[in-house]
C-alpha positions as CSV (number, residue, x, y, z in Angstrom):
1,X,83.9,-5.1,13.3
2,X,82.6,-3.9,16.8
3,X,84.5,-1.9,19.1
4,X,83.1,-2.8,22.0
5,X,85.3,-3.8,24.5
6,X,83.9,-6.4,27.0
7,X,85.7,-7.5,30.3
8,X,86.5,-11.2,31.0
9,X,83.4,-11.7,33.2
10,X,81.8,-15.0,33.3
11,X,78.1,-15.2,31.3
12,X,75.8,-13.2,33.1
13,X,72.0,-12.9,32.6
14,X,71.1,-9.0,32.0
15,X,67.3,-8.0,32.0
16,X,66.7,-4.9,29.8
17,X,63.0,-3.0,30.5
18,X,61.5,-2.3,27.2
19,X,59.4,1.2,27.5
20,X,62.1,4.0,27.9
21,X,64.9,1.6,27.7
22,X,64.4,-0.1,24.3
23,X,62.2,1.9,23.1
24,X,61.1,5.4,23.2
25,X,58.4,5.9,24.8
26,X,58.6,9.1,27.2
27,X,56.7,12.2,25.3
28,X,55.0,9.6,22.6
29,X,52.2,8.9,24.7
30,X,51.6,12.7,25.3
31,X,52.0,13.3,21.4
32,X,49.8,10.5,20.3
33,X,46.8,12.0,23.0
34,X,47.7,15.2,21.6
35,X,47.0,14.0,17.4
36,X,43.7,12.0,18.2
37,X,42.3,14.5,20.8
38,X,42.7,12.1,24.0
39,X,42.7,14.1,27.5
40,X,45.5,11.9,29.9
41,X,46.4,13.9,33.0
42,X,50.3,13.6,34.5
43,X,48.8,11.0,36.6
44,X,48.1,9.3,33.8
45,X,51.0,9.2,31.7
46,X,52.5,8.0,34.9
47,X,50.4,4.9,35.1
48,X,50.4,4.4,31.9
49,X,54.3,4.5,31.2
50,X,54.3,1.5,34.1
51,X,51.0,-0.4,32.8
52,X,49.2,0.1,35.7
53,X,45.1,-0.1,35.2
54,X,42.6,1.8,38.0
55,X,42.1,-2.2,39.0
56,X,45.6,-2.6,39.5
57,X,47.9,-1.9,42.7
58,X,49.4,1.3,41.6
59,X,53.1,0.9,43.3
60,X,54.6,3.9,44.9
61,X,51.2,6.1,45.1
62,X,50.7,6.2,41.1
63,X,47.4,7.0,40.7
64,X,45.5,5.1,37.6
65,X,41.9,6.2,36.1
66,X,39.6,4.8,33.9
67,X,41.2,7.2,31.2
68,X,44.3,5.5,31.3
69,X,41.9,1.8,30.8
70,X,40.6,3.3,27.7
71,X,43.6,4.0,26.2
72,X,45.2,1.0,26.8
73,X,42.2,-0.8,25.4
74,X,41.9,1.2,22.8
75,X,45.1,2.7,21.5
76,X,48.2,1.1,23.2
77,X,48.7,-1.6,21.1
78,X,49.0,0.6,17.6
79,X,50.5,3.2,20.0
80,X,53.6,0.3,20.8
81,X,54.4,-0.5,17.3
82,X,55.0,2.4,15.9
83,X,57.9,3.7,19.0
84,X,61.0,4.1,17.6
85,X,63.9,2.3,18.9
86,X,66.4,3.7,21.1
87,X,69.2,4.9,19.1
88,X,72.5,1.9,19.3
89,X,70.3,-0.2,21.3
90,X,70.4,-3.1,18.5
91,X,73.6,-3.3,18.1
92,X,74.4,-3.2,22.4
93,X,72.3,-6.1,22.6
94,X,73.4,-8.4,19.9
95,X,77.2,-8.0,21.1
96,X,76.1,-8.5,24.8
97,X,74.9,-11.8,23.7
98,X,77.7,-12.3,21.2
99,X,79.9,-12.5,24.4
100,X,78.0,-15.5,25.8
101,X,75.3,-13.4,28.3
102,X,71.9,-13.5,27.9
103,X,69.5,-10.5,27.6
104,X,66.4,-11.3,29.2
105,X,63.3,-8.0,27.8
106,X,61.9,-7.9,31.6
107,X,58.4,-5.7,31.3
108,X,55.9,-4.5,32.7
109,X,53.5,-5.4,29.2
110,X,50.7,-8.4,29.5
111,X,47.6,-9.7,28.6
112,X,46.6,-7.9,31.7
113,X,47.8,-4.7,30.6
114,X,46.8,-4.2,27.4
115,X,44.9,-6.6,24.5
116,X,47.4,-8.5,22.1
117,X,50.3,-7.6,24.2
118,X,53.0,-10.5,24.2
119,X,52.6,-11.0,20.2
120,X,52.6,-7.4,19.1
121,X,55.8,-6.9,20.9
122,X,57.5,-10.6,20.0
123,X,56.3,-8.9,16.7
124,X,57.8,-5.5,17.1
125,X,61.3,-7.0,18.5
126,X,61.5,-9.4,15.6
127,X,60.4,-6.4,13.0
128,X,63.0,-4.1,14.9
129,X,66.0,-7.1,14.8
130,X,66.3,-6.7,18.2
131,X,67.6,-9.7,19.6
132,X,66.9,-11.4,23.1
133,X,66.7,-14.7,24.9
134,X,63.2,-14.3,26.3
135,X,60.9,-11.9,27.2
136,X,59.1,-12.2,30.7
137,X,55.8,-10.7,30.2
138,X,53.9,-8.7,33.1
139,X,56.8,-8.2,35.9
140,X,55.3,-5.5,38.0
141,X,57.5,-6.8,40.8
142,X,60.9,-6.8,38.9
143,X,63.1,-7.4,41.8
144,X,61.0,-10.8,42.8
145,X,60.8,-11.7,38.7
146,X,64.6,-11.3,38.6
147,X,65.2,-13.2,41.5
148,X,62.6,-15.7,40.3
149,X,64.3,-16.2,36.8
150,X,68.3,-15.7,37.9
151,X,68.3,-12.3,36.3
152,X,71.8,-10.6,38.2
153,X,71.6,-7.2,36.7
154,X,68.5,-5.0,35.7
155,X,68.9,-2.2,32.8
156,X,65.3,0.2,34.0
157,X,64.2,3.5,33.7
158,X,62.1,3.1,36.8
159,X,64.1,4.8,39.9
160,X,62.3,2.7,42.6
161,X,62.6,-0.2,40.0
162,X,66.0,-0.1,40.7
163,X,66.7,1.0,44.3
164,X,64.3,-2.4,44.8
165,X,66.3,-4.7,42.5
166,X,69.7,-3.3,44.8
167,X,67.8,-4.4,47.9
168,X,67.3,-7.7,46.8
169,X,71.2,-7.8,46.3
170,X,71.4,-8.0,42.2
171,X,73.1,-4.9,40.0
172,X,69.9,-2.0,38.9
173,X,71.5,-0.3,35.9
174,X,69.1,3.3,35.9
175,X,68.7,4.5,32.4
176,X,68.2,8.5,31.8
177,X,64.7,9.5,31.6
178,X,62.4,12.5,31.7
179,X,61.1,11.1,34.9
180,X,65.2,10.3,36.7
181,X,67.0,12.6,35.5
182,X,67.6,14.5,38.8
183,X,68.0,11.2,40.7
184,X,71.5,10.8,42.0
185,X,71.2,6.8,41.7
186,X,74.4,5.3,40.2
187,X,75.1,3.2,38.1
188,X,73.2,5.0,35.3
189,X,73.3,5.0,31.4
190,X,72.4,8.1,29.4
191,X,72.3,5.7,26.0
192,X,73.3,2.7,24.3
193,X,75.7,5.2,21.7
194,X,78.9,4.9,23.9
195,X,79.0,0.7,23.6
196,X,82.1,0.5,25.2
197,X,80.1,2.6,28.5
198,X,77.6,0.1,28.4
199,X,79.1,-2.6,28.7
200,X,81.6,-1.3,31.8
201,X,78.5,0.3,33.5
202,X,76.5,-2.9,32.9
203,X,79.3,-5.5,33.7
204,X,81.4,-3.7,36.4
């Protein structure tokens, strides 16, 4: 039996970000460059932990190379399916649904991003048992997708992600990451562990 502890709010669509928020992917990339001898500046880890190609708009002065092409030709795809999961984060999701909301995977991951993308992570979430309503492939404006799609709150990693997504007037939920941690942005989530924090920082 659960013991998390939801509030009597109304059904609510919640978008979750998958890389850093699902899934761990701050310091794999750097250790998967490291074992198959692949040179990836800052810059790049940057780009690549927001999909962003050298043909791309890089938002917020991310700078992209043709290094960071490569590897997501190349490598990303096997690089994607074997992140581990975020510790408690199947179990937060199943019982935010099993309250009537719907979790909507909001990311940054496309066709355009890197080959195979949308089936090798409908693969990996299905492999993983973590459960969803949809996944909206390829937001790199996630503010205008979760306006677009009636998403009212937004679980991210990405700070200007979610100053954006407060602008537009929904709820940005920041989750702790290598690259936030000294923001002072609230709401926040350090994990999915504490389910009954979740849900009150997600739902207040």
């Amino acid at each position: 039996m659960s013991n998390v502890i939801l509030h009597n709010t109304p059904p609510r669509t919640v978008g979750i970000d998958v890389d850093n928020v699902i899934v761990k992917s701050d310091g794999a990339i750097q250790e998967y460059a490291k074992e198959n001898g692949i040179y990836l500046t800052e810059d790049d880890y940057r780009a690549l932990s927001l999909g962003v190609r050298s043909t791309h708009f890089a938002p917020d002065g991310i700078q992209s190379s043709e290094r960071v092409d490569d590897f997501l030709d190349n490598h990303y795809v096997n690089f994607a399916n074997d992140l581990e999961l975020m510790p408690g984060v199947v179990e937060a999701i199943a019982e935010i649904r099993k309250k009537g909301h719907q979790a909507v995977i909001v990311t940054a991951r496309g066709s355009n991003v890197y080959p195979n993308a949308e089936d090798s992570t409908e693969d990996y979430m299905t492999k993983n048992r973590v459960s969803y309503d949809k996944i909206l492939f390829g937001s790199h404006n996630k503010a205008a997708t979760c306006l677009e799609h009636g998403i009212e709150i937004l679980v991210d990693d990405s700070l200007s992600t979610c100053i954006k997504v407060s602008e537009a007037g929904l709820r940005a939920v920041l989750f702790t990451s290598r690259i936030n941690a000294d923001s002072e942005f609230t709401p926040r989530l350090d994990n999915w562990l504490d389910k009954t924090n979740v849900i009150e920082t997600i739902f207040a």
